[in-house]
N, CA and C atoms as a LAMMPS dump frame, in Angstrom:
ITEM: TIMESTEP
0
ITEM: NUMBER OF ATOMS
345
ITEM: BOX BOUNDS ff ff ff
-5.0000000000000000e+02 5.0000000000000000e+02
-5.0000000000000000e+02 5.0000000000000000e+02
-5.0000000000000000e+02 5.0000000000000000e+02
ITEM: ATOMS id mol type element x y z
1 1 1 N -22.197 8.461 16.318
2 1 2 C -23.567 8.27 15.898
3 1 3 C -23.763 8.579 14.432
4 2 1 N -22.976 8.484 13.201
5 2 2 C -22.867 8.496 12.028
6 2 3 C -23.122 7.232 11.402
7 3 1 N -23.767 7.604 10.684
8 3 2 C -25.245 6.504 9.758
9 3 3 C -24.499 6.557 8.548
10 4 1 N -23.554 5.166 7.99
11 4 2 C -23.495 4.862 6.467
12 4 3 C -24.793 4.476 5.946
13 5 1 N -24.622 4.934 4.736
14 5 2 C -26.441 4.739 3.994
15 5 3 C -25.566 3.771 2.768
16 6 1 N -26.037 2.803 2.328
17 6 2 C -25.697 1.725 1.366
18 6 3 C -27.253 1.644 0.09
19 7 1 N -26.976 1.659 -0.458
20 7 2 C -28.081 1.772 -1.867
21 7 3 C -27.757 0.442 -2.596
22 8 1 N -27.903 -0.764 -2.096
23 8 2 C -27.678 -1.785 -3.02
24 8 3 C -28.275 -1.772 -4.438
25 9 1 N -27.621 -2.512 -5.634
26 9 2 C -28.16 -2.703 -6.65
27 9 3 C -28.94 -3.599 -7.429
28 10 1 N -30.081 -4.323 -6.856
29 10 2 C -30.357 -6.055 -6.33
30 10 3 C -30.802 -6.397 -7.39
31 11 1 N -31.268 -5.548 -8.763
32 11 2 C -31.533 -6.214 -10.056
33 11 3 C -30.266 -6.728 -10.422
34 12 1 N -29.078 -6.36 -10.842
35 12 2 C -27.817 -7.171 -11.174
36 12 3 C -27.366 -7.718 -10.184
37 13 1 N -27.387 -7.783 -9.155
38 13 2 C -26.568 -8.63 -8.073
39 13 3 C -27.571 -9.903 -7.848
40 14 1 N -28.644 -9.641 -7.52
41 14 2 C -29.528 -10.846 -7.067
42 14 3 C -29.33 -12.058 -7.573
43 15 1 N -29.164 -12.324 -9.108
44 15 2 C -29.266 -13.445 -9.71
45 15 3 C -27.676 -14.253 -8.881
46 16 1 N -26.973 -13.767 -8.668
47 16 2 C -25.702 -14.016 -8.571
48 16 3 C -25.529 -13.957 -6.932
49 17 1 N -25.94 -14.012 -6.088
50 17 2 C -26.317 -13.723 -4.444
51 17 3 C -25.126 -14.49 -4.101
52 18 1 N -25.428 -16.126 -4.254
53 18 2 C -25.232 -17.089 -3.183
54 18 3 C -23.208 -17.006 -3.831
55 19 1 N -22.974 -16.333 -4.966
56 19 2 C -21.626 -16.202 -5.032
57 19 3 C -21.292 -14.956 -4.57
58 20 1 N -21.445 -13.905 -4.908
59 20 2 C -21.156 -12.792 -4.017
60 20 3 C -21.081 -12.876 -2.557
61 21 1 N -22.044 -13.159 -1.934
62 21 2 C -21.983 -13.577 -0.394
63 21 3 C -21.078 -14.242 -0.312
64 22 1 N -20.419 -15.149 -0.571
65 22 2 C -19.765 -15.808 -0.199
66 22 3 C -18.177 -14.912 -0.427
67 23 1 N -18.533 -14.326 -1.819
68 23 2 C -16.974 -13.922 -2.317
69 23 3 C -16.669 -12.577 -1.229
70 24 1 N -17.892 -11.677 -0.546
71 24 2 C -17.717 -10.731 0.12
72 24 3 C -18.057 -10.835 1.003
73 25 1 N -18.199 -12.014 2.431
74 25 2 C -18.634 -12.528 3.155
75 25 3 C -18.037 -11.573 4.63
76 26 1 N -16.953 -10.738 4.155
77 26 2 C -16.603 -9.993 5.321
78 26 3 C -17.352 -8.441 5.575
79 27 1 N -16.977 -8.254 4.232
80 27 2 C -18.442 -6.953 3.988
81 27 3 C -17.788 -6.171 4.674
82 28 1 N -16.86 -5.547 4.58
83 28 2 C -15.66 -4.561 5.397
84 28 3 C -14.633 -3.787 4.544
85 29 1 N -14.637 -2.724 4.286
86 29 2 C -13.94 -1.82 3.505
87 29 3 C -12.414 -2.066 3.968
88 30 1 N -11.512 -2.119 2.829
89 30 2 C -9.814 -1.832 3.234
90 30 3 C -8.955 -1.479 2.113
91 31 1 N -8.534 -0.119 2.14
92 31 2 C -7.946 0.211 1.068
93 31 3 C -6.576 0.511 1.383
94 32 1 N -6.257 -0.184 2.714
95 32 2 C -4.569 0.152 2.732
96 32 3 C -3.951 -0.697 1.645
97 33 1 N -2.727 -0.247 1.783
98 33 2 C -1.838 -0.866 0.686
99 33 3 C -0.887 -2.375 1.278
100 34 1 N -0.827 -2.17 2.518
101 34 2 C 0.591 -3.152 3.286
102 34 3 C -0.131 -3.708 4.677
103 35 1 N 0.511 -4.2 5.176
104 35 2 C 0.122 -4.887 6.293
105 35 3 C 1.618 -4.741 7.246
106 36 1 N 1.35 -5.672 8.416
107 36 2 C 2.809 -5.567 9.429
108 36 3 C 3.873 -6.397 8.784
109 37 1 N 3.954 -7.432 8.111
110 37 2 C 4.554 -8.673 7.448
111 37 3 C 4.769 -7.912 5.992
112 38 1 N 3.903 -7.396 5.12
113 38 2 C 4.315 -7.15 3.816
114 38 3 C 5.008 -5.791 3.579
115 39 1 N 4.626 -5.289 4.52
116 39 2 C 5.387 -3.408 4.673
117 39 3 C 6.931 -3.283 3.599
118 40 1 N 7.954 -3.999 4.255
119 40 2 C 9.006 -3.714 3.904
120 40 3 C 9.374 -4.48 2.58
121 41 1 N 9.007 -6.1 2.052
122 41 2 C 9.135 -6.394 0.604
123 41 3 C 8.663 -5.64 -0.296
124 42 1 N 7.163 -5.185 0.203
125 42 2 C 6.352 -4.619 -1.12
126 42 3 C 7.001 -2.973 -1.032
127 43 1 N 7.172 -2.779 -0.402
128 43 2 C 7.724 -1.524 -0.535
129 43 3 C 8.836 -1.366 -1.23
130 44 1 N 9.958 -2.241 -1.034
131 44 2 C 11.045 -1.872 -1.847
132 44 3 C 11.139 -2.755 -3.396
133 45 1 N 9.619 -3.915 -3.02
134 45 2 C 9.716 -4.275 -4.633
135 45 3 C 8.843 -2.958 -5.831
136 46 1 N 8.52 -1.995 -5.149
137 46 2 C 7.535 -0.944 -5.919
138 46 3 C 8.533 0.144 -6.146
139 47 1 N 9.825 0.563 -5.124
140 47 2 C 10.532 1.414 -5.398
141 47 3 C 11.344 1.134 -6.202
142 48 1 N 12.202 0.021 -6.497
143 48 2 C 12.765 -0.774 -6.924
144 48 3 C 12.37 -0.98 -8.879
145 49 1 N 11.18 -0.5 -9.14
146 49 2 C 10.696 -0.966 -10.235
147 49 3 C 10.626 0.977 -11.03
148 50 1 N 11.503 1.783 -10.251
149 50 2 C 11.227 3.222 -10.501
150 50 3 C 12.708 3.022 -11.162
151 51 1 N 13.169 3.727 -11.984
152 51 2 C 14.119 3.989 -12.841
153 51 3 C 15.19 5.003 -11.87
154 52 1 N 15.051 5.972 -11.065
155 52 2 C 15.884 6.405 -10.777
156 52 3 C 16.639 5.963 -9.749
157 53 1 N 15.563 4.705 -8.842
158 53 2 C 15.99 4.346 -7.649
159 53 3 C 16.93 3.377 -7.987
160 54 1 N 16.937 2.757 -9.123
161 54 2 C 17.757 1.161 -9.674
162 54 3 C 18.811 2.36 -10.504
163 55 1 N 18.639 3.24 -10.986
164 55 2 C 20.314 4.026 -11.378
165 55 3 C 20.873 4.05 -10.305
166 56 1 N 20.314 4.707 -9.08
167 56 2 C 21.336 4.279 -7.932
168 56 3 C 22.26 3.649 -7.361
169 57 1 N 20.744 2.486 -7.202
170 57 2 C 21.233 0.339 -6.845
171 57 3 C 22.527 0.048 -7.659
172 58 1 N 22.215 0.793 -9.021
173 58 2 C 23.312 0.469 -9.771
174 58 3 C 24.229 1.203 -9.678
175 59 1 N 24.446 2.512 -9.684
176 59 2 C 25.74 2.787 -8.884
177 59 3 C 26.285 2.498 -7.458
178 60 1 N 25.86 2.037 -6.467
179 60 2 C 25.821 1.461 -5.661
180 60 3 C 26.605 0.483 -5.506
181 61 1 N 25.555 -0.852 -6.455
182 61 2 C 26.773 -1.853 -6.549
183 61 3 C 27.937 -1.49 -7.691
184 62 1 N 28.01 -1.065 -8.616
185 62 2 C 29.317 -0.358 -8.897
186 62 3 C 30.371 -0.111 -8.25
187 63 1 N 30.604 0.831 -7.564
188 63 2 C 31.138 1.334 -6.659
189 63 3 C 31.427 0.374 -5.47
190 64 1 N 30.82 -1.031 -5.65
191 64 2 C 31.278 -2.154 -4.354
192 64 3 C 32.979 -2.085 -5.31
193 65 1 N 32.822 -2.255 -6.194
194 65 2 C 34.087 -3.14 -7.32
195 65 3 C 34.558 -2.113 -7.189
196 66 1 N 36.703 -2.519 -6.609
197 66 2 C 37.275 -1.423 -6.559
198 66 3 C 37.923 -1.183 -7.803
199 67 1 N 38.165 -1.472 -8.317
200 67 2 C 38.63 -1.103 -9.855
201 67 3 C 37.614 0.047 -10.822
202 68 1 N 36.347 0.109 -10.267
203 68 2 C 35.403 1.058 -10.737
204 68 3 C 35.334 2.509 -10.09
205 69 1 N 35.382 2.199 -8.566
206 69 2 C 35.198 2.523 -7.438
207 69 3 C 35.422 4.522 -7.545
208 70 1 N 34.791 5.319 -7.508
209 70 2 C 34.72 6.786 -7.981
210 70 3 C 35.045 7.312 -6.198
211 71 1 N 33.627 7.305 -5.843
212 71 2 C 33.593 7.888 -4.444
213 71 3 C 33.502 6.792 -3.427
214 72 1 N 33.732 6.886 -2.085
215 72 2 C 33.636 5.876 -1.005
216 72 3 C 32.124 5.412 -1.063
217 73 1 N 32.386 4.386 -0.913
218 73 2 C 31.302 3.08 -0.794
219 73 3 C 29.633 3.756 0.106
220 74 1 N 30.041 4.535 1.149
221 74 2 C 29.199 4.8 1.933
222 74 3 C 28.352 6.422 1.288
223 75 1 N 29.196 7.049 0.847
224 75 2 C 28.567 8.269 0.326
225 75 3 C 28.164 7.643 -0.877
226 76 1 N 28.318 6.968 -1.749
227 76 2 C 27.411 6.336 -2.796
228 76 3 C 26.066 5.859 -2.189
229 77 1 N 25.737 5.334 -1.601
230 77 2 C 24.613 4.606 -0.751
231 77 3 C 24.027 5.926 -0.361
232 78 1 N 24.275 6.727 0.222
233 78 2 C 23.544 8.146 1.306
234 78 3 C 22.191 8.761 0.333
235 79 1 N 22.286 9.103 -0.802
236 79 2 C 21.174 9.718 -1.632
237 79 3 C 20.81 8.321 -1.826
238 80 1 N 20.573 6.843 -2.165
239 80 2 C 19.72 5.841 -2.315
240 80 3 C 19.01 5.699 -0.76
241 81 1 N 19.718 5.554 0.176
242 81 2 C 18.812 5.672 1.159
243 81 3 C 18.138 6.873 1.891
244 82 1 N 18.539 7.959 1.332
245 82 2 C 17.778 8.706 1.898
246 82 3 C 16.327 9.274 1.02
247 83 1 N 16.392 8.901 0.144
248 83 2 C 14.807 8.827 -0.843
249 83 3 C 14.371 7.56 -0.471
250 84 1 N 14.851 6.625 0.157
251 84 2 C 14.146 5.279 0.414
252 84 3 C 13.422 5.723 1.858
253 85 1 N 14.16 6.348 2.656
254 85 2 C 13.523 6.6 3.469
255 85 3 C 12.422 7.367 3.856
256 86 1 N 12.789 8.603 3.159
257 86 2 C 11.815 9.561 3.168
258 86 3 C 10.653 8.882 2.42
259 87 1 N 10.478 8.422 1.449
260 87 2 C 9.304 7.462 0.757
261 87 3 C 8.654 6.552 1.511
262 88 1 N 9.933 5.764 2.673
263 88 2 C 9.028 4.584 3.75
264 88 3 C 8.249 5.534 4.239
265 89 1 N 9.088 6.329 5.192
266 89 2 C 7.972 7.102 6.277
267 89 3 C 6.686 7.612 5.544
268 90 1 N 6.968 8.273 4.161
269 90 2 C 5.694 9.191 3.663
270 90 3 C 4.441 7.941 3.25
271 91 1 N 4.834 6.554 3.056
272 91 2 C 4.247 5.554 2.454
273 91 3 C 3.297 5.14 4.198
274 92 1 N 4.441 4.958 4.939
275 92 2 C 4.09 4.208 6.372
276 92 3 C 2.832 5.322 7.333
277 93 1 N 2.916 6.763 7.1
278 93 2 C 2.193 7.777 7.349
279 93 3 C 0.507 7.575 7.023
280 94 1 N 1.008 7.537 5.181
281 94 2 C -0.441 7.66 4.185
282 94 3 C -1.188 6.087 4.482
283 95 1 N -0.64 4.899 4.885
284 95 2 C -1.041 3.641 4.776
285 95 3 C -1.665 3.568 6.18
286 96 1 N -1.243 4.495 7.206
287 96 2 C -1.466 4.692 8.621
288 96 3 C -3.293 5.654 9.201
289 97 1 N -3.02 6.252 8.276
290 97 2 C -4.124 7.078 7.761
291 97 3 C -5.769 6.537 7.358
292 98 1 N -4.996 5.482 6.541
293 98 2 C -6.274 4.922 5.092
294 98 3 C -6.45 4.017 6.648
295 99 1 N -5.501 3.774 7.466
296 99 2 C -6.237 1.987 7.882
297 99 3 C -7.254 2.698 9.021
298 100 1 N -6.481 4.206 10.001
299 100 2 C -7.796 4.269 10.9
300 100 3 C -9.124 4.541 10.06
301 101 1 N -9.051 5.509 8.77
302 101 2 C -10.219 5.917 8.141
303 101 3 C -10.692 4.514 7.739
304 102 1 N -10.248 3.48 7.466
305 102 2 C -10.726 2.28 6.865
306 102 3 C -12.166 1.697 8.529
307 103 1 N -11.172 1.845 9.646
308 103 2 C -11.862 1.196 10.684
309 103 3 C -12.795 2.136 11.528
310 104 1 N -13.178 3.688 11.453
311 104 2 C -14.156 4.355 11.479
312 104 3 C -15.406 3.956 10.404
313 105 1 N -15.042 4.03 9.174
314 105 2 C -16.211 3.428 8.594
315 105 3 C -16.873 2.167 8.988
316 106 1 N -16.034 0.93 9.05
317 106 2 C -16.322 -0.246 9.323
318 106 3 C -16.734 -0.741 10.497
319 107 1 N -17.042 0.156 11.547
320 107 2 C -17.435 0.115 12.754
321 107 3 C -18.821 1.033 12.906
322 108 1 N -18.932 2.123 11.608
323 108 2 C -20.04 2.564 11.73
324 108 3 C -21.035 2.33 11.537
325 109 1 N -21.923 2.716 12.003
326 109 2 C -23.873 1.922 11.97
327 109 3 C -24.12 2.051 10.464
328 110 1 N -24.389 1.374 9.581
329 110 2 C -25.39 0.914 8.57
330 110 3 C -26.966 0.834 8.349
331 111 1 N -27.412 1.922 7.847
332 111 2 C -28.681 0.692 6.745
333 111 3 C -28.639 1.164 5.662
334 112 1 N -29.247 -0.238 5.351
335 112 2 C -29.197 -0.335 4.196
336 112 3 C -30.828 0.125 3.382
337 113 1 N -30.963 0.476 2.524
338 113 2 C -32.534 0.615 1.319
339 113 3 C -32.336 -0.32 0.613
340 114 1 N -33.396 -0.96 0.737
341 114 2 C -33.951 -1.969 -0.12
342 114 3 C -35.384 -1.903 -0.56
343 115 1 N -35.76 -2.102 -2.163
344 115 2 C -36.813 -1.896 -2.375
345 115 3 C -37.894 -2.486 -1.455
């Protein structure tokens, strides 16, 4: 039984209605980051763009080439995936979070003030 209160701003919005309505026609808050389909690209294209995670990648593939080759193939990989992981879960947690808080609001009763 929790009442969102909305304070529209209808001197700047009004002139502009019939595009706004349309552009916000769902009128539904969502501030997750991922979805079921984008979870795993966007995730590793955002980790991926961090400097320490691509020193890794890059020792990583290094270490494929045996002529380079330092430590076994698999203990090279173990610290890249295990910050990948710990980051999915902490990402998959916080994104898990925002979406029920997203759908408590968006289900809650509204009014709105209008002059």
């Amino acid at each position: 039984n929790k009442w969102r209160i909305v304070f529209p701003n209808n001197g700047r919005q009004w002139n502009n209605w019939k595009q706004a309505s349309t552009f916000y026609s769902g009128n539904r808050i969502q501030t997750t980051k991922y979805t079921w389909f984008t979870f795993l690209p966007q995730f590793l294209f955002e980790q991926f763009h961090r400097l320490g995670n691509l020193y890794f990648f890059f020792l990583v593939v290094l270490n494929w080439f045996p002529q380079v080759e330092v430590f076994h193939r698999e203990i090279t990989m173990l610290p890249l995936i295990v910050v990948l992981l710990a980051s999915m879960i902490k990402d998959a947690i916080e994104d898990y979070r925002k979406y029920r808080f997203d759908k408590t609001i968006n289900l809650s009763k509204t009014r709105v003030y209008d002059k």
